[in-house]
BAVOKE-210772 format. One line per field, with one value per residue (C-alpha): residue number from 1; chain; x, y, z. Coordinates in Angstrom, 2 decimals, padded with zeros to 5 digits. Layout:
N
k: c(NUM/...)
c: c(A/...)
u: c(X/...)
v: c(Y/...)
w: c(Z/...)
END
This chain:
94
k: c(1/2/3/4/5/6/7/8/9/10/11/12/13/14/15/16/17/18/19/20/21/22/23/24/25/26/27/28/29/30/31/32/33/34/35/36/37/38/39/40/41/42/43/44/45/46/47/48/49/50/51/52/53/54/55/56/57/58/59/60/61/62/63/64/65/66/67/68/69/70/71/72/73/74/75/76/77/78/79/80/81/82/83/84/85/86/87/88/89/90/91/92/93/94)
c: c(A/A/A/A/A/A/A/A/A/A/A/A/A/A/A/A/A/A/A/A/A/A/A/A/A/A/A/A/A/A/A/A/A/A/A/A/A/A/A/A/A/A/A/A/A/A/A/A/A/A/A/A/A/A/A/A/A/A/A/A/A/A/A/A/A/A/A/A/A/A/A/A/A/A/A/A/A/A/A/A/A/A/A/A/A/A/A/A/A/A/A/A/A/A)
u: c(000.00/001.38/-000.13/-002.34/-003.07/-005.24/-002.57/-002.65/000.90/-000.59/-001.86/-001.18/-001.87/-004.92/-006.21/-006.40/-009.70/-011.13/-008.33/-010.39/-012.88/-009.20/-008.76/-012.02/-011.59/-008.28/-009.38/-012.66/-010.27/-008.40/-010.29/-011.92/-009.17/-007.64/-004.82/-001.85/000.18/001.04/003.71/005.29/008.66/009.47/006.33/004.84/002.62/002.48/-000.29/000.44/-003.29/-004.55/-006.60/-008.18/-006.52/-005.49/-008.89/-010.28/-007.18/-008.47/-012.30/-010.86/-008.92/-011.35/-014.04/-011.79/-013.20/-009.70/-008.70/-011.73/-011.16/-007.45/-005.86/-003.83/-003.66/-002.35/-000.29/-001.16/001.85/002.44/004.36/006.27/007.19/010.60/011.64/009.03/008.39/006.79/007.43/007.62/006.39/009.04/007.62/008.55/004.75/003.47)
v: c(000.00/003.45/006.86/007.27/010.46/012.24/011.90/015.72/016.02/018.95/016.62/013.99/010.59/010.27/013.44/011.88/011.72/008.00/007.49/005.91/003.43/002.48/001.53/-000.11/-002.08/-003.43/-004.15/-006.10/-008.01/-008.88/-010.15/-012.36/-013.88/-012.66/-010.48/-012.76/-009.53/-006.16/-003.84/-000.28/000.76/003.73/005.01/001.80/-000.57/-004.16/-006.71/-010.40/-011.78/-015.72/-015.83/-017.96/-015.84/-012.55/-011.56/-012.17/-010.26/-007.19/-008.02/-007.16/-003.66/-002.66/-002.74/-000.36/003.38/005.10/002.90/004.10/007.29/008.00/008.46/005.29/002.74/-000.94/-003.87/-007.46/-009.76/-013.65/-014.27/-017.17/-018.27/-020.20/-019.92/-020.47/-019.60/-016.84/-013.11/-010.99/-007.71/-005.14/-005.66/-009.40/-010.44/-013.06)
w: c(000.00/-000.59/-001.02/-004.03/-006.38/-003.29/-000.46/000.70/001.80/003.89/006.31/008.81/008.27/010.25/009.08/005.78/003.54/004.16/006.76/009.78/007.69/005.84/009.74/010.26/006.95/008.05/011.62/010.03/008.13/010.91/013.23/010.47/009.81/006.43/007.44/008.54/009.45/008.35/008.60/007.91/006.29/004.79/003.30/002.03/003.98/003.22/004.31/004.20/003.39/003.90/000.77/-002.30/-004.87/-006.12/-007.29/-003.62/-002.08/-004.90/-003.72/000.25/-001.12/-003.45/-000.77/001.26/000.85/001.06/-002.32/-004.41/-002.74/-003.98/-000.33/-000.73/-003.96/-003.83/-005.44/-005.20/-005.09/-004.58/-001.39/-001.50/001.73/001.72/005.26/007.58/011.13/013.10/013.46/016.83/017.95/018.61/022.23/022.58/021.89/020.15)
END
């Protein structure tokens, strides 16, 4: 995920257009089970989904109101898992 054409540099993130149901969408998603984890770096977000395929991973983003919007716009990738194991929180939680 990274900032799409109506980002207003202006503003902080959560002052964004869209910005809090982008939050709601991604907690929803969540606690149903489809995100596996996500993460910052830089300016990009990334969001490791447990889905069918890429059109149901596009189904989950284009449902999100800050994507039709413009605030943010996203790529779908394969993830190919070659090590496997678990990740930590930066607090030592599971």
């Amino acid at each position: 995920i990274k900032v799409g054409p109506n980002w207003d540099s202006a503003k902080k993130p959560h002052e964004q257009a869209f910005f809090k149901e982008h939050s709601k969408n991604l907690k929803k998603l969540r606690e149903s089970g489809h995100i596996v984890m996500g993460a910052r770096y830089s300016d990009i977000g990334l969001i490791i989904f447990s889905a069918t395929s890429f059109e149901q991973v596009k189904t989950f983003m284009e449902k999100d109101p800050s994507m039709s919007a413009g605030t943010f716009k996203y790529e779908v990738h394969k993830f190919n898992v070659f090590y496997p194991g678990h990740v930590k929180t930066g607090s030592g939680k599971k």
